[in-house]
MDTraj code that builds the backbone (N, CA, C; nanometers):
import mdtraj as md
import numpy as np

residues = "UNK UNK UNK UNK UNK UNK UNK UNK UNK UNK UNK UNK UNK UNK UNK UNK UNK UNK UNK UNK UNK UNK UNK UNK UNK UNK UNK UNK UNK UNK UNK UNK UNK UNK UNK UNK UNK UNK UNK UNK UNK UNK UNK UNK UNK UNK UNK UNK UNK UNK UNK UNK UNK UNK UNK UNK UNK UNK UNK UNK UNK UNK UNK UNK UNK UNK UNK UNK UNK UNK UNK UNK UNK UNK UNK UNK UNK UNK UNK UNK UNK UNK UNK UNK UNK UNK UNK UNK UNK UNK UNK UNK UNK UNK UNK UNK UNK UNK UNK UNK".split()
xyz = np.array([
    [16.1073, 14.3356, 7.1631],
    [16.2196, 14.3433, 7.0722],
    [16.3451, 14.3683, 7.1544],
    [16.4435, 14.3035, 7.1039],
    [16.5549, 14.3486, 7.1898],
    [16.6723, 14.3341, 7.0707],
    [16.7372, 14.4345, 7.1025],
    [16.8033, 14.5221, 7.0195],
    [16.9599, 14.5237, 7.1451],
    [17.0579, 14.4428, 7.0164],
    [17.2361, 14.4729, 7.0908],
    [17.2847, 14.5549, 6.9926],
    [17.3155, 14.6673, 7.0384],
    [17.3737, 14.7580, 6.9625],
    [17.5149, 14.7931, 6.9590],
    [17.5834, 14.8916, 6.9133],
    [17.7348, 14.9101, 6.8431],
    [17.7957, 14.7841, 6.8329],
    [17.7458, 14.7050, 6.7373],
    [17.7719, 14.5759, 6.7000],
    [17.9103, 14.5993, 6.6159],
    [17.9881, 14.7478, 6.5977],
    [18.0831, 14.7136, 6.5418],
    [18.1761, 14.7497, 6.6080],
    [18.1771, 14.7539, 6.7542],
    [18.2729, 14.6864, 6.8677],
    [18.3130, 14.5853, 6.9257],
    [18.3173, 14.5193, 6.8222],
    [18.3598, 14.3128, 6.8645],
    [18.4125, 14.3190, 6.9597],
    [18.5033, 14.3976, 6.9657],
    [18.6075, 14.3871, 7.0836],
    [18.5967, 14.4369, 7.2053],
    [18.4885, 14.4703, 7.2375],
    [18.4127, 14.5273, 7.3594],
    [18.3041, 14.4933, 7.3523],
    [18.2826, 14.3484, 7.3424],
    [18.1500, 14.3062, 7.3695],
    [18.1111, 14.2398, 7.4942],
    [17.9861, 14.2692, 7.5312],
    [18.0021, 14.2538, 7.6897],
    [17.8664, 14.1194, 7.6393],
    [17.7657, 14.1007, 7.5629],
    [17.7111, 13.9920, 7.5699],
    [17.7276, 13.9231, 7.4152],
    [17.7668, 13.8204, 7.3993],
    [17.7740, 13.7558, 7.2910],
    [17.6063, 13.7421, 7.1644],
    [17.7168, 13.7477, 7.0902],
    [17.5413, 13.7380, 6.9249],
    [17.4739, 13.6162, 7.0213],
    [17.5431, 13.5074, 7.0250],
    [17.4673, 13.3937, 7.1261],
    [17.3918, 13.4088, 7.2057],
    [17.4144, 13.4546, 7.3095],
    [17.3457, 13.4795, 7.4151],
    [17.2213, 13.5845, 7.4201],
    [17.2338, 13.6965, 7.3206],
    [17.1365, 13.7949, 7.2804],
    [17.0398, 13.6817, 7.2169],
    [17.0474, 13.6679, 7.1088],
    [16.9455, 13.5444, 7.0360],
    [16.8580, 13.4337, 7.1463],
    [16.9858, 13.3851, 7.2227],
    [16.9133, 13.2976, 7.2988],
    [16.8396, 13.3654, 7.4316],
    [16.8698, 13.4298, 7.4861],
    [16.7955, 13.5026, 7.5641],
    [16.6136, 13.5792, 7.4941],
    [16.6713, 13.6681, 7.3753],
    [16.5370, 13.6769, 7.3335],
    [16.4398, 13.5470, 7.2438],
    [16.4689, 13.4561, 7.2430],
    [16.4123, 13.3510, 7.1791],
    [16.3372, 13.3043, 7.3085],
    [16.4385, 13.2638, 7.4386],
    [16.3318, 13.2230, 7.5983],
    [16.2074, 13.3133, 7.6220],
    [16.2656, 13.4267, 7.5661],
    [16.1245, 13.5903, 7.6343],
    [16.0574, 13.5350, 7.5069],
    [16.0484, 13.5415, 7.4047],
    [15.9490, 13.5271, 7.2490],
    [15.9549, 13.7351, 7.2650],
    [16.1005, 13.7035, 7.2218],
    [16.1904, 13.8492, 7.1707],
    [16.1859, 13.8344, 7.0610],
    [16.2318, 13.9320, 6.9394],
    [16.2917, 13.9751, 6.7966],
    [16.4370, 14.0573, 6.8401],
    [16.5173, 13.9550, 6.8130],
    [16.6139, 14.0143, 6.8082],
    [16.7056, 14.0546, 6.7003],
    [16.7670, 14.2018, 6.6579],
    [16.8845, 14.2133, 6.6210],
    [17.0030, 14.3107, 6.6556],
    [17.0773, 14.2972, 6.5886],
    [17.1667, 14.3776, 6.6087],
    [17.1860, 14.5167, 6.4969],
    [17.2364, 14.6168, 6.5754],
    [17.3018, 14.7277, 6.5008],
    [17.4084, 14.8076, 6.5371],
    [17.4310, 14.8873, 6.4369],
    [17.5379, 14.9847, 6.4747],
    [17.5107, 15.1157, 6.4155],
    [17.4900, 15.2278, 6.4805],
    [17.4965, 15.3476, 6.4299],
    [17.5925, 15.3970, 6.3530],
    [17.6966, 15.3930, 6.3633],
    [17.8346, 15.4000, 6.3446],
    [17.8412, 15.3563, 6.1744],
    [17.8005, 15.2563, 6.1870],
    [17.8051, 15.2131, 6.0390],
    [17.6616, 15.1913, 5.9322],
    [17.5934, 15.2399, 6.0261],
    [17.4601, 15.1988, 5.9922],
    [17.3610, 15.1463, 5.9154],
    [17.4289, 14.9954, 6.0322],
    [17.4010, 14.8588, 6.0112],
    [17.2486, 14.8297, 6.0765],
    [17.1555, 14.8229, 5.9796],
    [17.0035, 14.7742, 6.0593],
    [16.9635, 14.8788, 6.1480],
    [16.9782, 14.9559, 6.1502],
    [16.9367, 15.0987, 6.2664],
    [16.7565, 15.0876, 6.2001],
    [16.7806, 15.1668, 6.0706],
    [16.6501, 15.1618, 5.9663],
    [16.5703, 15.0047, 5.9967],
    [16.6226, 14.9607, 5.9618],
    [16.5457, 14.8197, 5.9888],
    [16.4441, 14.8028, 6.1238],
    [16.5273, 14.8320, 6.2155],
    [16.5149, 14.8263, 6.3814],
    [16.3867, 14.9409, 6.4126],
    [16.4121, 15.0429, 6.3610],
    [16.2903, 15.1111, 6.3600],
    [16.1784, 15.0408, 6.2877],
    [16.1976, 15.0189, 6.1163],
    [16.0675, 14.9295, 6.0261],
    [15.9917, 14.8220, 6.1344],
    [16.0977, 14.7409, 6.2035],
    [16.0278, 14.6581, 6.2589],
    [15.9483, 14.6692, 6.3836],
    [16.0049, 14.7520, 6.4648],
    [15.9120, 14.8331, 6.5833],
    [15.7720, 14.8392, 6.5051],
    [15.8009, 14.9259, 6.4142],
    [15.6398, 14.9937, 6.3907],
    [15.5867, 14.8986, 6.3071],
    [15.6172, 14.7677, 6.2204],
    [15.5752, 14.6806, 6.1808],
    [15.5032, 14.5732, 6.3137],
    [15.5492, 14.5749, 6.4266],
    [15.5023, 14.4782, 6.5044],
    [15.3838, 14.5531, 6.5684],
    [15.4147, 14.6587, 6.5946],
    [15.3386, 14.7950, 6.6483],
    [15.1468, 14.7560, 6.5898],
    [15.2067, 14.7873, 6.4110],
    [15.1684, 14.7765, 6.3405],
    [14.9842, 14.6447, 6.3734],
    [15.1082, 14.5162, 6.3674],
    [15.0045, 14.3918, 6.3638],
    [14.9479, 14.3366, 6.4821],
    [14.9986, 14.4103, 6.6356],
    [14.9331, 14.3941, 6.7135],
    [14.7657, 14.4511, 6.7550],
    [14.8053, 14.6202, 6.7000],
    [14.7279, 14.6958, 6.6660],
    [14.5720, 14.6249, 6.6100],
    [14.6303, 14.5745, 6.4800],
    [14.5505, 14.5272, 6.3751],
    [14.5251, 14.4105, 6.4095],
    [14.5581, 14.2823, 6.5046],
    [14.4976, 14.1910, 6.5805],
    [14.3972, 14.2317, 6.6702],
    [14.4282, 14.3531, 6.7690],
    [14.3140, 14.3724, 6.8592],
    [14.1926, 14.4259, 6.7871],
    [14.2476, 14.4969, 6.6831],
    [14.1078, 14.5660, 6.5358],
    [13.9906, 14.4256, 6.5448],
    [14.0905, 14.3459, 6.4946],
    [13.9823, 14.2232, 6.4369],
    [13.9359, 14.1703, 6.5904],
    [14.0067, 14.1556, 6.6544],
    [13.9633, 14.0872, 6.8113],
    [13.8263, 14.1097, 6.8438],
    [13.8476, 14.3189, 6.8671],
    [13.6797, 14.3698, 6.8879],
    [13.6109, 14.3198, 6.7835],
    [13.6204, 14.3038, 6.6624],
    [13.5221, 14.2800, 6.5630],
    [13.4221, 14.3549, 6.5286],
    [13.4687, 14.4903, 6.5736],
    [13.3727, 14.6080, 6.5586],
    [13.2555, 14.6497, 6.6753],
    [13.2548, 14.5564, 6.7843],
    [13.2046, 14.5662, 6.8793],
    [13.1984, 14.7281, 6.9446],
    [13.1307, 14.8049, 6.9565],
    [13.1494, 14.9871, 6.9699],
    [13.1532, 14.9416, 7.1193],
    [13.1091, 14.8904, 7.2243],
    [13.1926, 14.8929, 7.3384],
    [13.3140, 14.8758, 7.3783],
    [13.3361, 14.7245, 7.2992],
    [13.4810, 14.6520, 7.3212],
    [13.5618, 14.7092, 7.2748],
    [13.5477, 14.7918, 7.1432],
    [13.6444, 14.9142, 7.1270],
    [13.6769, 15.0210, 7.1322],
    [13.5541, 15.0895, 7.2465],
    [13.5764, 15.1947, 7.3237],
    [13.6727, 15.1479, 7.4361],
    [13.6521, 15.0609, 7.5124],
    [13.7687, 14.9913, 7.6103],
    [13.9068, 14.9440, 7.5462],
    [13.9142, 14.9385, 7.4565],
    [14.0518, 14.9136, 7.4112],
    [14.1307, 14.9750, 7.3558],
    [14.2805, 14.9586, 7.3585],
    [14.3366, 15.1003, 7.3091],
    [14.3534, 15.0667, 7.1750],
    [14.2909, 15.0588, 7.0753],
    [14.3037, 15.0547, 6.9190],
    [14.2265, 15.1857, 6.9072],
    [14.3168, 15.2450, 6.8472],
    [14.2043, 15.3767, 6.7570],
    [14.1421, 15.3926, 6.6861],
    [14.0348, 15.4596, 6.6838],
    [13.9731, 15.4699, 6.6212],
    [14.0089, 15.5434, 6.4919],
    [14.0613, 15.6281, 6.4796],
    [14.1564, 15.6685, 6.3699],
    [14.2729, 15.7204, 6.3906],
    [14.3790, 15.7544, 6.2812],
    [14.5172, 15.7595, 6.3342],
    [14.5388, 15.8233, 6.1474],
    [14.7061, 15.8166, 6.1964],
    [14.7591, 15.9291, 6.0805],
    [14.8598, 15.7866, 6.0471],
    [14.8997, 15.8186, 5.9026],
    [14.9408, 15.7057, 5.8469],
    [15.0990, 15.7922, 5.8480],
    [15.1791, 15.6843, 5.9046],
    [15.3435, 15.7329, 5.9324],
    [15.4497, 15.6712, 5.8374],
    [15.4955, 15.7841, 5.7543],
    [15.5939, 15.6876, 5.6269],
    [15.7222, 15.7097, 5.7420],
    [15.7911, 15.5855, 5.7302],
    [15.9240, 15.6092, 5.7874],
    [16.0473, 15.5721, 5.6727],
    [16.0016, 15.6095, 5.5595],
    [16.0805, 15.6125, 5.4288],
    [16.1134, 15.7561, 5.3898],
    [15.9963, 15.8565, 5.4753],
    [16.0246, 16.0346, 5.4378],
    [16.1363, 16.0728, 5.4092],
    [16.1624, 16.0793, 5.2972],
    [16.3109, 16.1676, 5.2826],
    [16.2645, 16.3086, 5.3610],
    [16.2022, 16.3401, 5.4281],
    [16.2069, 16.4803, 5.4923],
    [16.2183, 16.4741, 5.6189],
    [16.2352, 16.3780, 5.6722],
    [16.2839, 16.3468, 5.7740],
    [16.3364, 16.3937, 5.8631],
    [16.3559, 16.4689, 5.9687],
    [16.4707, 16.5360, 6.0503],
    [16.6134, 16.4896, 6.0513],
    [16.5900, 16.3442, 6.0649],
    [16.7229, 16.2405, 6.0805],
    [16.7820, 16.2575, 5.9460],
    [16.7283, 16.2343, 5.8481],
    [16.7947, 16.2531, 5.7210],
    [16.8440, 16.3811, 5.6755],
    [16.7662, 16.5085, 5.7113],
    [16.8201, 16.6174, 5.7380],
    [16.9353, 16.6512, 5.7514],
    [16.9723, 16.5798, 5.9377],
    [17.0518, 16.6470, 6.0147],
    [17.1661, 16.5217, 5.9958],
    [17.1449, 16.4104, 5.9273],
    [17.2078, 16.2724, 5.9898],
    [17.2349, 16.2297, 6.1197],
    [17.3124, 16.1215, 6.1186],
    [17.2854, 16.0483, 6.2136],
    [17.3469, 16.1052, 6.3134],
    [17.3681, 16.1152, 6.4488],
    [17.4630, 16.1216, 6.5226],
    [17.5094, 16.2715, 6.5604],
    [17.4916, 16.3595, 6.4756],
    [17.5547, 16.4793, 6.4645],
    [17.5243, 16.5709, 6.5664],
    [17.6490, 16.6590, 6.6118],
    [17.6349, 16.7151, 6.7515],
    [17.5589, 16.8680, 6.7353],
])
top = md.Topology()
chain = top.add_chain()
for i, resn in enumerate(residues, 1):
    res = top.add_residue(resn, chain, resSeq=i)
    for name in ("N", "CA", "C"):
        top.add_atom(name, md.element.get_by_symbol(name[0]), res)
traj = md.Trajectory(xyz[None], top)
């Protein structure tokens, strides 16, 4: 994933929306943009981390096919804790964004 951020500094932009896109499109990147500041896609940018996180995870699941060796050697877990990143209890939502 690649991520250009304080996207709401046009005027100090050191790599163009262009060139971000096209650069992560050559790697087989996800790219977007955000801004804390205004917070533009920040939330998103996280959803999608742990969404990709998510289906890689759950590709190597099915890969082993339940194989108890092949998924002792691999890093899929065997169990795990289910992570809302919608928690209104949040620390970040707490404290907001940015704050010193």
């Amino acid at each position: 994933m690649l991520i250009g951020n304080k996207s709401d500094l046009r005027h100090l932009v050191a790599v163009s929306t262009e060139d971000g896109k096209s650069f992560a499109e050559r790697e087989s990147l996800y790219f977007m943009e955000t801004s804390a500041l205004e917070a533009t896609n920040v939330e998103n940018a996280f959803t999608e981390v742990l969404t990709q996180i998510y289906r890689i995870v759950s590709k190597r699941a099915v890969e082993t096919g339940g194989d108890a060796a092949a998924a002792a050697s691999s890093s899929v877990p065997s169990r795990g804790e289910t992570i809302n990143v919608k928690d209104d209890g949040s620390m970040l939502k707490r404290i907001g964004c940015c704050s010193n």
